[in-house]
C-alpha positions as CSV (number, residue, x, y, z in Angstrom):
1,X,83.4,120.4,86.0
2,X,82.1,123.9,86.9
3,X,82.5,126.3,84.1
4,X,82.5,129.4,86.4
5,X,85.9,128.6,88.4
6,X,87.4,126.7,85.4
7,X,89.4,128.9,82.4
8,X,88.5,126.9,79.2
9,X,92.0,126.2,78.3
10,X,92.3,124.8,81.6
11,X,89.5,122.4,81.3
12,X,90.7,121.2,77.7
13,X,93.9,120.7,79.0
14,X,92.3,118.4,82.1
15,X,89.8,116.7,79.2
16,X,92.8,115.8,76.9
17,X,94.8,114.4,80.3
18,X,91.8,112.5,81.5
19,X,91.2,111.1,77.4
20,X,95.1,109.8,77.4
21,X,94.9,108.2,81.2
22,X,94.9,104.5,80.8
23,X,91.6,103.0,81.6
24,X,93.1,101.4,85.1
25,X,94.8,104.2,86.3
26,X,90.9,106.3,85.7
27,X,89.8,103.2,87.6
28,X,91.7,104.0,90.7
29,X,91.0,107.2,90.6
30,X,87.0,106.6,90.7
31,X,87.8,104.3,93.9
32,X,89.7,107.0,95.6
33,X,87.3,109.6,95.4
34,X,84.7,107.8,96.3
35,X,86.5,106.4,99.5
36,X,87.5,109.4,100.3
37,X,83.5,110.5,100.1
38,X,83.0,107.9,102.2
39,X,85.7,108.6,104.8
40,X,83.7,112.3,105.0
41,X,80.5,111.2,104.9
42,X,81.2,109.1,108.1
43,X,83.5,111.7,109.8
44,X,79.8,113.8,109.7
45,X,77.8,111.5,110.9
46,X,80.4,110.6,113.8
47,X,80.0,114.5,114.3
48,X,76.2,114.5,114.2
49,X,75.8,111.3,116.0
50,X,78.7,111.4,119.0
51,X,77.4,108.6,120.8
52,X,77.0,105.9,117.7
53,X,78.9,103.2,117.3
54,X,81.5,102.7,115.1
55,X,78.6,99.9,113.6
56,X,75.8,102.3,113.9
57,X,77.8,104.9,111.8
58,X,78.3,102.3,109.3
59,X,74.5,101.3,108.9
60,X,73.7,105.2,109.4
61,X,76.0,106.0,106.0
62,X,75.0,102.9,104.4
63,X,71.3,104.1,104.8
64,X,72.1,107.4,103.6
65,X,74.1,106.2,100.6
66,X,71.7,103.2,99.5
67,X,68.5,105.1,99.9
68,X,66.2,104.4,102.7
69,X,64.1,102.1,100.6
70,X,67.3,99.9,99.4
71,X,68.4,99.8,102.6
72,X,65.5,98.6,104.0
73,X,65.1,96.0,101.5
74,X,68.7,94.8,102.2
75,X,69.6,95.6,106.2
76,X,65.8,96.0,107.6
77,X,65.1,99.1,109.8
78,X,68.3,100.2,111.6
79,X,69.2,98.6,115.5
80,X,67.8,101.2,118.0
81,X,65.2,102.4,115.8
């Protein structure tokens, strides 16, 4: 958590919420965020790549999120490339 934009009572008050949250419920909450990274990380490369695919977006995000190296490893170089 930033500091700068955060009063400390509100960040002890956010710490002590996040310490009592059953372990499933933090669960979700990890998954959520990060599809909802993923839902914007594709919405920019549909805006940087208009005429992709809906398949080519997914092997453009999965490139950037794995690492070109992993991705490599896993998919090969990407179709059109």
């Amino acid at each position: 958590m930033n500091e700068k934009d955060t009063s400390p009572d509100a960040q002890r008050v956010l710490v002590d919420i996040y310490r009592k949250m059953p372990a499933n419920i933090k669960i979700r909450r990890i998954f959520e965020a990060y599809q909802t990274g993923k839902i914007l990380a594709m919405a920019g490369l549909r805006e940087s790549h208009p005429q992709a695919s809906e398949k080519q977006i997914w092997y453009l995000w999965a490139k950037q999120h794995l690492g070109e190296k992993l991705f490599n490893e896993v998919y090969g170089a990407l179709p059109d490339e």
